[in-house]
C-alpha positions as CSV (number, residue, x, y, z in Angstrom):
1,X,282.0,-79.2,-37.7
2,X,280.7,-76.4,-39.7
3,X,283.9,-74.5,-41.4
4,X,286.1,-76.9,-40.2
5,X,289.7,-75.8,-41.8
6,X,291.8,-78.8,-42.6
7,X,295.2,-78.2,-42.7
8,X,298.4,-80.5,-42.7
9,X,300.0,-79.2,-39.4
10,X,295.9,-80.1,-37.8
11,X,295.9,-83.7,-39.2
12,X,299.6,-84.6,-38.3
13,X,298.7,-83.6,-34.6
14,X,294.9,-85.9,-35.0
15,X,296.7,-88.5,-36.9
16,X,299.3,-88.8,-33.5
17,X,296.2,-88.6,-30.7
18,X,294.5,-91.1,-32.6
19,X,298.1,-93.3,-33.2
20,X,297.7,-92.9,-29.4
21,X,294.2,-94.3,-28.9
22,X,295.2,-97.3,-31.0
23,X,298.2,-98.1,-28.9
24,X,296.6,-97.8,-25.8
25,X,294.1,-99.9,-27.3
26,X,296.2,-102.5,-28.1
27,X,298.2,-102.4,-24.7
28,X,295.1,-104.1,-23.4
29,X,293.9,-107.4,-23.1
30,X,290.2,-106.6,-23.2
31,X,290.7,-104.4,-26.3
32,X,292.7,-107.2,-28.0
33,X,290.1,-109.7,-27.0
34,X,287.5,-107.3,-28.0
35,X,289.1,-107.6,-31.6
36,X,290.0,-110.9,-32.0
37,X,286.0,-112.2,-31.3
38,X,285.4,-109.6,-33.6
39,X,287.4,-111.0,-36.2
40,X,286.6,-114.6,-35.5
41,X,282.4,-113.5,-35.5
42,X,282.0,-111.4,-38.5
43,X,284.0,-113.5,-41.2
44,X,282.1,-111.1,-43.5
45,X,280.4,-108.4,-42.2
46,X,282.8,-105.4,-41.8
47,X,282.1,-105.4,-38.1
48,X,285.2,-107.9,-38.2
49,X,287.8,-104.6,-38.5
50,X,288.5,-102.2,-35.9
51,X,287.3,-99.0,-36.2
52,X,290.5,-97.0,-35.7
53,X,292.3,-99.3,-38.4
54,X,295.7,-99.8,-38.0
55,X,298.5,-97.8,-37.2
56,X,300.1,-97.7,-41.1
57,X,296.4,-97.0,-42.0
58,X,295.7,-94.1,-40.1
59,X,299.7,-92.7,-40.8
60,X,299.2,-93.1,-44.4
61,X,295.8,-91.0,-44.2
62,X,296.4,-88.0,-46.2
63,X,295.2,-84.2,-46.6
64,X,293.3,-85.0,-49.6
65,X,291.4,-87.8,-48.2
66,X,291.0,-85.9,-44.7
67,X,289.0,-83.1,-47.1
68,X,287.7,-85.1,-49.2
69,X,285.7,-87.2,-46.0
70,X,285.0,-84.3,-44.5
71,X,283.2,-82.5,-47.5
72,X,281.2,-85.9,-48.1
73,X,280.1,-87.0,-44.9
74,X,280.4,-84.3,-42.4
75,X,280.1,-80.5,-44.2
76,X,276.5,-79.6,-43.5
77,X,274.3,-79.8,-47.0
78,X,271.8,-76.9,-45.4
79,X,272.8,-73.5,-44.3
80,X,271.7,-73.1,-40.9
């Protein structure tokens, strides 16, 4: 992940495999059930959310958000 260049054309093209994941996701009946003991298990822990989000979420992600994740929580702190 080191030097990872973020660019709009990149995140469009991640933001549609992911879409995809979701979908497929959601095309299933295990996944759904997976979700929906989720939400009824975890009335407050965030466990009860899905990790992908949903589809508005993850269309509505932008550039700026994409960079500003990446620098916080991925961008090695330590040169190798």
């Amino acid at each position: 992940m080191r030097n990872l260049k973020l660019t709009a054309d990149l995140l469009e093209k991640e933001k549609g495999a992911v879409v995809g994941e979701l979908r497929r996701h959601m095309d299933s009946p295990a996944g759904l059930a997976f979700d929906e003991v989720h939400k009824l298990s975890f009335t407050v822990a965030p466990y009860r959310w899905t990790v992908l989000g949903s589809e508005q979420e993850i269309k509505g992600f932008t550039l700026e958000e994409a960079q500003y994740f990446y620098k916080t929580f991925y961008a090695p702190t330590m040169p190798l």
